[in-house]
TORKOL-4160 file (C-alpha; in steps of 0.2 Angstrom, whole numbers, padded with zeros to 4 digits, m for minus):
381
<pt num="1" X="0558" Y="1120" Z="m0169"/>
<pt num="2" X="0559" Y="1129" Z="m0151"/>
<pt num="3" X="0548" Y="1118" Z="m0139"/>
<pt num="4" X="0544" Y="1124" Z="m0123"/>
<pt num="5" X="0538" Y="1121" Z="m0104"/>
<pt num="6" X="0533" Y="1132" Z="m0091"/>
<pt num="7" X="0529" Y="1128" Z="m0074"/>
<pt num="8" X="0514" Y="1123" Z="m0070"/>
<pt num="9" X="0500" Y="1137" Z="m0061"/>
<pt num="10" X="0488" Y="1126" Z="m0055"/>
<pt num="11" X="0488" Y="1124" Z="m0035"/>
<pt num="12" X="0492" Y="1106" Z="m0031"/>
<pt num="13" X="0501" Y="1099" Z="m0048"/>
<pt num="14" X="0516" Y="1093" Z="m0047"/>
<pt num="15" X="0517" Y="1085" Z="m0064"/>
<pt num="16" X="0529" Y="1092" Z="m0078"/>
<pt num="17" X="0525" Y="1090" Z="m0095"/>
<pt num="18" X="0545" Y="1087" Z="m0099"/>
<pt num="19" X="0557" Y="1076" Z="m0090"/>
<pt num="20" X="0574" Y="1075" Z="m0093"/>
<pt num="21" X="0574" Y="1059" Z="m0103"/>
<pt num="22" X="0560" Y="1067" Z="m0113"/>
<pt num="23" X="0571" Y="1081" Z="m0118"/>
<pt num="24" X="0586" Y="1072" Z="m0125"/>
<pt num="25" X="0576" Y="1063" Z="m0136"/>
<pt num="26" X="0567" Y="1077" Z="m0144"/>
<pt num="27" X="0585" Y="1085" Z="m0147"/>
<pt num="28" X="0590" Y="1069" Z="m0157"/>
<pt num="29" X="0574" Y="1071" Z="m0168"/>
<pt num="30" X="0583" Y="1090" Z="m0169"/>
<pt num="31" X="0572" Y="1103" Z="m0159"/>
<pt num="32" X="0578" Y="1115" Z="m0147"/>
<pt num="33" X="0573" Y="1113" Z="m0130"/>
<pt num="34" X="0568" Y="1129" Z="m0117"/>
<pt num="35" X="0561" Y="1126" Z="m0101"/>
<pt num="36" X="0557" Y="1137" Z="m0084"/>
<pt num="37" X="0566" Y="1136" Z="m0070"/>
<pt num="38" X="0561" Y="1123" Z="m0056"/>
<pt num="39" X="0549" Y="1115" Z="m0071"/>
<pt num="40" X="0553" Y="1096" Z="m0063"/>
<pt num="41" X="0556" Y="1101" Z="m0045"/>
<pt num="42" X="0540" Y="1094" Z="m0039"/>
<pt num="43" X="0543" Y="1077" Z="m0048"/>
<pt num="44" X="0560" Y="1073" Z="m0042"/>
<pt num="45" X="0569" Y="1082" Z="m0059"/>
<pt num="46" X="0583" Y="1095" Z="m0053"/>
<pt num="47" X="0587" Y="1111" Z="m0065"/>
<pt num="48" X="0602" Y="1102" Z="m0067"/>
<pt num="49" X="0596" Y="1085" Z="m0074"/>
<pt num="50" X="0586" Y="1095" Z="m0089"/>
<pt num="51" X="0602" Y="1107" Z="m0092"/>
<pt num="52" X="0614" Y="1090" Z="m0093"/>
<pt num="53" X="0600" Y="1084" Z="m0105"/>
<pt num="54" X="0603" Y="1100" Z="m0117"/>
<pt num="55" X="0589" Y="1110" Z="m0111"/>
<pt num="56" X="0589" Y="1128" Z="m0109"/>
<pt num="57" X="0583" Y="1137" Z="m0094"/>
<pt num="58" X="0576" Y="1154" Z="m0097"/>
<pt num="59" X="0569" Y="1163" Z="m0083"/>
<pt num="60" X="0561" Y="1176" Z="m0091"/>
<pt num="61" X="0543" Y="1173" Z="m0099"/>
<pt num="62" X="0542" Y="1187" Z="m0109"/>
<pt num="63" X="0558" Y="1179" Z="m0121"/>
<pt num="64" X="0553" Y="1160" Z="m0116"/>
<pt num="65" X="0534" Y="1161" Z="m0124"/>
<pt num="66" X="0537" Y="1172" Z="m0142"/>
<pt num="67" X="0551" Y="1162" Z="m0145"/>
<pt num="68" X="0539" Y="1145" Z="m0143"/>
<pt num="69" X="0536" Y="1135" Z="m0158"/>
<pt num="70" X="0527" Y="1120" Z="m0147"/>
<pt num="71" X="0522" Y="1126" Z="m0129"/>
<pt num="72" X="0520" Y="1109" Z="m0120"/>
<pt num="73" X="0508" Y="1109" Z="m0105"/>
<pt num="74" X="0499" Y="1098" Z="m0091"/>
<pt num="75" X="0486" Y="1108" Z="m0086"/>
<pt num="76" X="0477" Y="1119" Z="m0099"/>
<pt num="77" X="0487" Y="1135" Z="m0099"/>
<pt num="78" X="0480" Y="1151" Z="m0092"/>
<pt num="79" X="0475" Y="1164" Z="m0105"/>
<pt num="80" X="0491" Y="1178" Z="m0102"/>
<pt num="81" X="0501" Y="1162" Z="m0107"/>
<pt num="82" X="0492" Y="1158" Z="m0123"/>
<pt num="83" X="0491" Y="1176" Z="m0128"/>
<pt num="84" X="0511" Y="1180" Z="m0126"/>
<pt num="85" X="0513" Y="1165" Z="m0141"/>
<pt num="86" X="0515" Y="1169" Z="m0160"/>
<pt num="87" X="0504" Y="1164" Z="m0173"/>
<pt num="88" X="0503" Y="1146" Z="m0178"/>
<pt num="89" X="0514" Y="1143" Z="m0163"/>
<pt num="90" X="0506" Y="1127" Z="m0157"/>
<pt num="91" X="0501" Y="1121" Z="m0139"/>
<pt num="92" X="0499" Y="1102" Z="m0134"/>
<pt num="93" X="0494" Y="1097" Z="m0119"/>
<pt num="94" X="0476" Y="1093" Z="m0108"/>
<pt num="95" X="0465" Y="1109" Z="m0114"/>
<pt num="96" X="0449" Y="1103" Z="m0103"/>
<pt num="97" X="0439" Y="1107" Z="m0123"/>
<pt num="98" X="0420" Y="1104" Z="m0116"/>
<pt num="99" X="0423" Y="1115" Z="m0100"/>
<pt num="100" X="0436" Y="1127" Z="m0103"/>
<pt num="101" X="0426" Y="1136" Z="m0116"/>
<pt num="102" X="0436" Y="1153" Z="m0116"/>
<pt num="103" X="0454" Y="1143" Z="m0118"/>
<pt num="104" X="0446" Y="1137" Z="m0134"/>
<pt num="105" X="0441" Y="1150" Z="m0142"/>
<pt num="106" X="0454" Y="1161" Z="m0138"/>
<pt num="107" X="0468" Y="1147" Z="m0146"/>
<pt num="108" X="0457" Y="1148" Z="m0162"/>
<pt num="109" X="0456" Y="1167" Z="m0162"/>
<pt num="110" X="0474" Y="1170" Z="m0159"/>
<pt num="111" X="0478" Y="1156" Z="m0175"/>
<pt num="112" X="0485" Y="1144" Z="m0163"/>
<pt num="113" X="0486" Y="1125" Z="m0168"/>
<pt num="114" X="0483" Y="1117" Z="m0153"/>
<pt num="115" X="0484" Y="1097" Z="m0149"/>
<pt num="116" X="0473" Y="1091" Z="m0137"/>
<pt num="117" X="0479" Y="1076" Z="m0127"/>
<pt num="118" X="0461" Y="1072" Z="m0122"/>
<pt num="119" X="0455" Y="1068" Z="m0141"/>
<pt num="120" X="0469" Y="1055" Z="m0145"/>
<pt num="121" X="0461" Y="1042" Z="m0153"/>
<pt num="122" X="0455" Y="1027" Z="m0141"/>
<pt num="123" X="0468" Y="1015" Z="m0157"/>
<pt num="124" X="0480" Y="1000" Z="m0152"/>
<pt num="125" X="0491" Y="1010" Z="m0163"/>
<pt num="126" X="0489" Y="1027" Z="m0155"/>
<pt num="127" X="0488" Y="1019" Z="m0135"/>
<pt num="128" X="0508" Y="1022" Z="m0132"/>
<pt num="129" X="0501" Y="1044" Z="m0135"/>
<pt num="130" X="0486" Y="1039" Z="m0125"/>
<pt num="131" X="0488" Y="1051" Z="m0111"/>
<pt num="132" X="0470" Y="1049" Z="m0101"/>
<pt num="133" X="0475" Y="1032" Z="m0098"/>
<pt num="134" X="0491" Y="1034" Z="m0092"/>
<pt num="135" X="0486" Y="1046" Z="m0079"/>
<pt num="136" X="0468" Y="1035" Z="m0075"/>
<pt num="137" X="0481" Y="1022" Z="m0071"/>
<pt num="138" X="0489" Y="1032" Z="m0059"/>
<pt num="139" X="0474" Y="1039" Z="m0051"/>
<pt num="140" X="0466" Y="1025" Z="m0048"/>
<pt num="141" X="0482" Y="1017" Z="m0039"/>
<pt num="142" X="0482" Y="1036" Z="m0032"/>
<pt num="143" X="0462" Y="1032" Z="m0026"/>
<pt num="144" X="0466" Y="1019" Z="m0017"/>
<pt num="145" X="0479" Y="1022" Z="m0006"/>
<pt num="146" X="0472" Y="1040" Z="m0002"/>
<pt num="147" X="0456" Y="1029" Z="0002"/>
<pt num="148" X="0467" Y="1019" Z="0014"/>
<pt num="149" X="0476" Y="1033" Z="0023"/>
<pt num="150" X="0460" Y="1041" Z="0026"/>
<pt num="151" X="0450" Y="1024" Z="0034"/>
<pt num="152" X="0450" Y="1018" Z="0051"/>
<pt num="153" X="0449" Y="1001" Z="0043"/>
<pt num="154" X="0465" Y="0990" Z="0041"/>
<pt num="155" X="0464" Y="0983" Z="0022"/>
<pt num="156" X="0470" Y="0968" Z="0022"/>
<pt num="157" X="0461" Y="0952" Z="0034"/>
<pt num="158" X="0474" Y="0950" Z="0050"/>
<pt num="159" X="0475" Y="0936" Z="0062"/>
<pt num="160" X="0480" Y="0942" Z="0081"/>
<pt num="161" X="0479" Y="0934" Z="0099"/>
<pt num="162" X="0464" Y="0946" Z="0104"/>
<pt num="163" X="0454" Y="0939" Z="0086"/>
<pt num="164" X="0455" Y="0940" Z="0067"/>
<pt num="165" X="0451" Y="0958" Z="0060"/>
<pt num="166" X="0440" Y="0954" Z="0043"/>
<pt num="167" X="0446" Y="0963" Z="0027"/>
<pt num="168" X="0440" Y="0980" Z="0023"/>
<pt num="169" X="0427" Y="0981" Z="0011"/>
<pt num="170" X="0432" Y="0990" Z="m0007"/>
<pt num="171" X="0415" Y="0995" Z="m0018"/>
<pt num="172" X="0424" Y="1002" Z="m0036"/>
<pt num="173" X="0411" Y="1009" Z="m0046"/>
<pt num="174" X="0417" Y="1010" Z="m0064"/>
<pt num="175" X="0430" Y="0998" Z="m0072"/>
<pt num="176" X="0437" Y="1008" Z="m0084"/>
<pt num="177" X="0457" Y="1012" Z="m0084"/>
<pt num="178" X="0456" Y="1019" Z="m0068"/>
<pt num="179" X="0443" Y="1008" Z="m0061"/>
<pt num="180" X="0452" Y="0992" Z="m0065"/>
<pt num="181" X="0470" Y="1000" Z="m0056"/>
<pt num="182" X="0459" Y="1005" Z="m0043"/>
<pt num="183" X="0454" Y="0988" Z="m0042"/>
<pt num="184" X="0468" Y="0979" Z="m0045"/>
<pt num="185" X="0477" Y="0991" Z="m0028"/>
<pt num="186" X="0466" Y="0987" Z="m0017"/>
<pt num="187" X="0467" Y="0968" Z="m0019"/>
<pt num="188" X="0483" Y="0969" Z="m0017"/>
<pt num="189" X="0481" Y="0980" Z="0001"/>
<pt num="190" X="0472" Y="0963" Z="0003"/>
<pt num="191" X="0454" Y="0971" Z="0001"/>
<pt num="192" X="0436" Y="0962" Z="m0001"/>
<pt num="193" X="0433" Y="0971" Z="m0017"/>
<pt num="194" X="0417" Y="0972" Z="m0028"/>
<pt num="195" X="0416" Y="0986" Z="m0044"/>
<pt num="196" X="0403" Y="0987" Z="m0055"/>
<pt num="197" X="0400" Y="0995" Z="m0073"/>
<pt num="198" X="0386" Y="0998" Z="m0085"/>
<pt num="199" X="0398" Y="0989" Z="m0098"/>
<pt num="200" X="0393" Y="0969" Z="m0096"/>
<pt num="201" X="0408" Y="0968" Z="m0108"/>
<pt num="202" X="0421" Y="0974" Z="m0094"/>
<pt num="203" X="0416" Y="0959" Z="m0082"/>
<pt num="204" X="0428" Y="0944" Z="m0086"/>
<pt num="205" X="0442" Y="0960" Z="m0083"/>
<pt num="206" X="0435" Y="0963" Z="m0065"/>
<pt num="207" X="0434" Y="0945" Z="m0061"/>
<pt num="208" X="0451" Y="0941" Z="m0068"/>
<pt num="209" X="0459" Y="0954" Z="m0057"/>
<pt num="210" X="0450" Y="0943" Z="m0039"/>
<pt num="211" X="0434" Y="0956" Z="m0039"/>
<pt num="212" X="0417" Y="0950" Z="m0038"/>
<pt num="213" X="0407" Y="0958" Z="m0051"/>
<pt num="214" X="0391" Y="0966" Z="m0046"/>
<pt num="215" X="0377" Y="0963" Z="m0056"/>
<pt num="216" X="0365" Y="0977" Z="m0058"/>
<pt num="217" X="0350" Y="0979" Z="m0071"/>
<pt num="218" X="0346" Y="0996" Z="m0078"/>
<pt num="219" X="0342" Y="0991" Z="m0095"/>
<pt num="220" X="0350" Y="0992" Z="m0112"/>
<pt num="221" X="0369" Y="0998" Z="m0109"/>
<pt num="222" X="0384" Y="0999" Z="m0119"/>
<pt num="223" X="0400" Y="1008" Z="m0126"/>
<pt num="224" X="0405" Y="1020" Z="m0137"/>
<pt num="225" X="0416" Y="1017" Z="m0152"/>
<pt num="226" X="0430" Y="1023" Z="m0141"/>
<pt num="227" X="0428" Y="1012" Z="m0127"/>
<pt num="228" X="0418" Y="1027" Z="m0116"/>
<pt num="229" X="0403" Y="1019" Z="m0105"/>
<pt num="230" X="0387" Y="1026" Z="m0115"/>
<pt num="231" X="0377" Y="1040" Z="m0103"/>
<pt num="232" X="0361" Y="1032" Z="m0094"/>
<pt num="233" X="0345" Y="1040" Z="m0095"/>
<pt num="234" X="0337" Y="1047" Z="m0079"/>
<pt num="235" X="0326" Y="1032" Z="m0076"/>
<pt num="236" X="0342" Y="1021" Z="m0078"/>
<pt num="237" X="0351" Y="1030" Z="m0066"/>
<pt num="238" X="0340" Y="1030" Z="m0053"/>
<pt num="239" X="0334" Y="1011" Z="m0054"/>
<pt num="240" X="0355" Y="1010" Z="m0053"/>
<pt num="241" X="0353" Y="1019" Z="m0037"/>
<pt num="242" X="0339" Y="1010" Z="m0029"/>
<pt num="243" X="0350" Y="0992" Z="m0032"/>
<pt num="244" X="0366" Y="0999" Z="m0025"/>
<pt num="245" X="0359" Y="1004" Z="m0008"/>
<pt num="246" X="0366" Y="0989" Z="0000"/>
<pt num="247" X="0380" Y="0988" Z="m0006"/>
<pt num="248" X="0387" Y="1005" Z="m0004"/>
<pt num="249" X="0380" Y="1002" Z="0014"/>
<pt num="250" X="0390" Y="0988" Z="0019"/>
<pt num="251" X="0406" Y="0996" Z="0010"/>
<pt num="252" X="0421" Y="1004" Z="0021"/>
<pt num="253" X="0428" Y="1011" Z="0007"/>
<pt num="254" X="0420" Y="1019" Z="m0010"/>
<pt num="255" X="0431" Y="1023" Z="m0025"/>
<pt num="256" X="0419" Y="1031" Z="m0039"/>
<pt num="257" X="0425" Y="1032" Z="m0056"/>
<pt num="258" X="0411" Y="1035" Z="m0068"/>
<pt num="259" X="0412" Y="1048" Z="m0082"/>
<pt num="260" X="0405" Y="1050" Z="m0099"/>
<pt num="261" X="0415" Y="1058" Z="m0112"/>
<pt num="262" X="0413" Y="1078" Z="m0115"/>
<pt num="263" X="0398" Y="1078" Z="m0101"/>
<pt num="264" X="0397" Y="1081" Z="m0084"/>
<pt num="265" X="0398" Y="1064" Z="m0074"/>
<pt num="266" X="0383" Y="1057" Z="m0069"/>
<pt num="267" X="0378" Y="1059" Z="m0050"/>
<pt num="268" X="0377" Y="1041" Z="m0045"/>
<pt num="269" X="0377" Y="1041" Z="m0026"/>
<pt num="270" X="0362" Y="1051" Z="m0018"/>
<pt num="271" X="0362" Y="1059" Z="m0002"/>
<pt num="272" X="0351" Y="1046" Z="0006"/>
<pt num="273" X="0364" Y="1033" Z="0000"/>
<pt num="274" X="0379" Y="1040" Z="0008"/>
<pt num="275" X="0366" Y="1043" Z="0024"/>
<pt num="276" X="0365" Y="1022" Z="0026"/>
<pt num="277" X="0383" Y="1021" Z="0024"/>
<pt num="278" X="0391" Y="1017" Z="0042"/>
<pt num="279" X="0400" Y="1032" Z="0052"/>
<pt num="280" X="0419" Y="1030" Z="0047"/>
<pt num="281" X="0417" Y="1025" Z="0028"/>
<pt num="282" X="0424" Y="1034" Z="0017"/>
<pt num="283" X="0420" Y="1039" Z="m0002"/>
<pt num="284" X="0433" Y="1045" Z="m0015"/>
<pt num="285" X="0424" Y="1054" Z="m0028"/>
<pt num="286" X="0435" Y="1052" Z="m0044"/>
<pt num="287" X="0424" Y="1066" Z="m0054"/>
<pt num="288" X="0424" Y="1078" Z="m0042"/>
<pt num="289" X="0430" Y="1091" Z="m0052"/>
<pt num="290" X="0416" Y="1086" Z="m0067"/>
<pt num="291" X="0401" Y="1088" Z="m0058"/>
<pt num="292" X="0405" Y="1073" Z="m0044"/>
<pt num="293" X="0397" Y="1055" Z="m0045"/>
<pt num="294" X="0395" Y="1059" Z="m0026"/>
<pt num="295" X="0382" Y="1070" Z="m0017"/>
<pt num="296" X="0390" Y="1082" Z="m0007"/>
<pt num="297" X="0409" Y="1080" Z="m0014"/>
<pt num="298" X="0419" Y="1095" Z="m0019"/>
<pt num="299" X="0435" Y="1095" Z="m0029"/>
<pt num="300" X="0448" Y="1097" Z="m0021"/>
<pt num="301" X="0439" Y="1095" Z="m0002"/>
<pt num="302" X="0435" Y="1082" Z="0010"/>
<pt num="303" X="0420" Y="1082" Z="0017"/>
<pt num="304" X="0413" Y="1076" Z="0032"/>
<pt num="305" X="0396" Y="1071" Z="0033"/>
<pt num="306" X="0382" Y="1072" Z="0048"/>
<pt num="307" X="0385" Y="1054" Z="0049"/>
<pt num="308" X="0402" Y="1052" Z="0049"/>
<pt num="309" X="0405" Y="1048" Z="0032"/>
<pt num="310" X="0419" Y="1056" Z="0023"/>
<pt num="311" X="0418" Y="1061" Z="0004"/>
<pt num="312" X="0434" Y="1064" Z="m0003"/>
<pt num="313" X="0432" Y="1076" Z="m0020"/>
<pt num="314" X="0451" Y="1070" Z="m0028"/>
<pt num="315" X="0455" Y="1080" Z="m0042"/>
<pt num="316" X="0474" Y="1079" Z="m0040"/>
<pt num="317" X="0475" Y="1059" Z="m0040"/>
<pt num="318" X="0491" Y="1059" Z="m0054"/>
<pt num="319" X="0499" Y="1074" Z="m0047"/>
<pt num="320" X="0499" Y="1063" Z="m0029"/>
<pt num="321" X="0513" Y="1052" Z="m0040"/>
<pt num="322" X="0519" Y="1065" Z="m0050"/>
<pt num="323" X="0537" Y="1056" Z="m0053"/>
<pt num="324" X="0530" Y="1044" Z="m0062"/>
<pt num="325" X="0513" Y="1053" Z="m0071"/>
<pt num="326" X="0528" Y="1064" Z="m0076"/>
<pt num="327" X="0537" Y="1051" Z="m0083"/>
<pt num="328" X="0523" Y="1043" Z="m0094"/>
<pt num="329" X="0514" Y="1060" Z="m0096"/>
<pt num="330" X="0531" Y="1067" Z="m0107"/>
<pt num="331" X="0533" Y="1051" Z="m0114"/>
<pt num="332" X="0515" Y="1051" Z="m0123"/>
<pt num="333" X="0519" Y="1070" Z="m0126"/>
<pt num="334" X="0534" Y="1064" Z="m0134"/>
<pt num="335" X="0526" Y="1048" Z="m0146"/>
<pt num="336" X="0512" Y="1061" Z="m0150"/>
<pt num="337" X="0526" Y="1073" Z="m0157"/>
<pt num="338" X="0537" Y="1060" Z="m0165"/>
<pt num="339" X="0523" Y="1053" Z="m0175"/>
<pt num="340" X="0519" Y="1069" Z="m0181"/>
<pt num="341" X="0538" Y="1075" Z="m0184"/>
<pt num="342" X="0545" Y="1082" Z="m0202"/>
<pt num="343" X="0562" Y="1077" Z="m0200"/>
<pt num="344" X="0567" Y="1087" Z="m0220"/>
<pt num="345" X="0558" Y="1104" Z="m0210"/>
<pt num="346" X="0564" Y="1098" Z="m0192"/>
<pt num="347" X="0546" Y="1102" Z="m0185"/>
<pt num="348" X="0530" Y="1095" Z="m0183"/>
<pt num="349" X="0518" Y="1092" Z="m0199"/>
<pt num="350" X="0501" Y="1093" Z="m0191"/>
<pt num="351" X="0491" Y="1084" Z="m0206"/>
<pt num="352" X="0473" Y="1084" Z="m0203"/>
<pt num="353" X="0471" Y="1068" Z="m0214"/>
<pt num="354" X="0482" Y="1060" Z="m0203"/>
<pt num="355" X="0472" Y="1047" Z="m0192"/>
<pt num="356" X="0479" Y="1053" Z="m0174"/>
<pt num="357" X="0484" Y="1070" Z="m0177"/>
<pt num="358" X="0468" Y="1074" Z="m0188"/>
<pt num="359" X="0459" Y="1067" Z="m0170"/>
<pt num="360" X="0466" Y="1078" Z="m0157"/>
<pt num="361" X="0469" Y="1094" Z="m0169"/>
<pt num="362" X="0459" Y="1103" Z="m0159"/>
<pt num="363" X="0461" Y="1121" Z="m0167"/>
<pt num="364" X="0472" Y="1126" Z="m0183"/>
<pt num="365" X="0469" Y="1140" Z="m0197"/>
<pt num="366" X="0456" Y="1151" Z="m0184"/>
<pt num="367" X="0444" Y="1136" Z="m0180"/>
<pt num="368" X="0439" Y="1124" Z="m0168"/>
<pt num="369" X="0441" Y="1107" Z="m0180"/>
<pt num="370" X="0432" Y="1097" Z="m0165"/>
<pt num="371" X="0413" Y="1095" Z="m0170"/>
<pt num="372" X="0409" Y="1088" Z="m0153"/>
<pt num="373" X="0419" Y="1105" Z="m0146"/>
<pt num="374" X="0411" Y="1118" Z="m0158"/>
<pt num="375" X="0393" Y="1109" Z="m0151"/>
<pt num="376" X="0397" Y="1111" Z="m0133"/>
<pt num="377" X="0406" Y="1129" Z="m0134"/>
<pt num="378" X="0389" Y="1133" Z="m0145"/>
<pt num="379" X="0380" Y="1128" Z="m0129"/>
<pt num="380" X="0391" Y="1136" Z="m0117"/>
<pt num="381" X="0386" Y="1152" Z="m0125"/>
């Protein structure tokens, strides 16, 4: 099996889907490794390092992607790319299913078998593939210290001859993976931090990390089988919004996490909220690029606000650490591929009854498996 990595087209990412480490393993389970020129540049990986790891560099495209057996990607690849593979070639990776409605269909027109990083299964056994928590970590560690370079407002509480400077004032919304690092960074910059979640479950985990936890009550609430925060209704939002006025007021800092599984993230923080908040504060808006928790935040922009307020839209967090998203990223990549390895065919045996690879087979044999998938590209239409 041929398994390949191209360099990333996305302005902004810096993450690799391969590391060097990554591509000695997969030749001891017995592939064959290609990868582009400069693939790892941008994560601190020389040409060099992949070579010296048994890699192959092959400049040229239109040899590298008919040869492909397993494209591995970061970012969903762009159409040209998908439509210079063979048939039944496969393609693993972030493939963006509920947005990126064109992508998907074109893997399942073109008989590609595609595994798709965002449908591993939320399993203790399947948590080392898990890749949207591996890079959730990192962008909320990411969050935080972009929130910090970007106040005027020292974190931590400091003790001088001309008076003591009180601690900056951290509001997380959202305590998932990302939440809870973005939590757990800015108690260590020595932060007053409060977060808050519609999952009462996820409190004892907030307080354990030194947060208070903000009580707020819209109602019945929960989570999903796989550990996603159930969406609220419009009422619930709303009455969310009305109780968080004063805190997102008296906050320096906002770090919003919030989203809900295959939707667009719900808009939490209305116009008039961000209007109380006190000139200098600053907001990073973790779902920018799905629709914003924030009013007013645009992925990929910082936004300044008539009153002073600045709304950061991130959508690059992991790629802001990209050494070490690399590192972890390539290693799911790598556990995902193992699992599912054939070592009498030396290549992958994508078994649709298997528990993890039957989850994230996205397409195979023409057809979108996903029935969550098939739903949204039906409304998309």
């Amino acid at each position: 099996m041929n398994i390949v990595a191209l360099n990333e087209s996305v302005l902004g990412e810096r993450r690799a889907a391969l590391t060097p480490q990554v591509v000695a393993k997969l030749l001891r389970l017995g592939a064959s490794v290609s990868v582009e020129p400069g693939l790892g540049v941008l994560a601190g990986h020389g040409d060099e390092e992949f070579v010296e790891a048994g890699a192959r560099l092959e400049p040229d495209r239109e040899r590298l992607l008919p040869a492909a057996d397993l494209l591995l990607t970061v970012r969903p690849p762009a159409l040209d790319v998908v439509a210079s593979l063979r048939e039944r070639a496969c393609v693993a990776g972030f493939l963006d299913p509920f947005f990126n409605p064109e992508l998907i269909e074109a893997l399942a027109r073109l008989g590609l078998d595609s595994l798709c990083m965002e449908l591993v299964p939320r399993t203790t056994y399947a948590q080392k593939m898990d890749a949207l928590s591996s890079q959730a970590s990192l962008a909320g560690y990411a969050a935080v210290v972009l929130a910090a370079e970007r106040s005027a407002k020292a974190f931590p509480m400091m003790s001088t001859p001309a008076g003591t400077i009180p601690p900056a004032r951290v509001f997380v919304i959202g305590a998932g993976v990302a939440g809870l690092q973005a939590i757990a960074t800015a108690k260590r910059l020595g932060a007053r931090v409060e977060a808050y979640d519609t999952r009462p479950v996820v409190k004892e985990q907030v307080q354990s990390l030194g947060a208070k936890f903000v009580e707020i009550d819209v109602g019945e609430t929960g989570q999903t089988e796989q550990g996603y925060a159930k969406e609220l209704t419009v009422e619930q939002l709303e009455s969310q919004r009305k109780q968080m006025v004063k805190i997102c007021a008296n906050s320096d800092v906002i770090v919003s996490t919030a989203q809900v599984f295959g939707r667009r993230a719900p808009r939490i923080i209305d116009e008039s909220m961000v209007a109380g908040m006190r000139k200098g504060s600053v907001i990073v808006d973790m779902a920018a690029a799905t629709g914003g928790n924030v009013a007013g935040s645009k992925p990929g922009e910082e936004v300044l606000t008539g009153n002073g307020v600045l709304i950061v839209g991130a959508d690059d967090l992991p790629a802001r650490v990209a050494k070490d998203a690399s590192q972890v990223y390539a290693s799911n990549l790598y556990l995902l591929i193992e699992h599912a390895w054939d070592k009498d065919a030396a290549g992958l045996r994508l078994d649709p009854q298997d528990a993890v690879v039957g989850a994230c087979l996205l397409t195979a044999g023409g057809e979108v498996r996903d029935e969550r998938v098939r739903a949204a590209l039906g409304a998309n239409r």
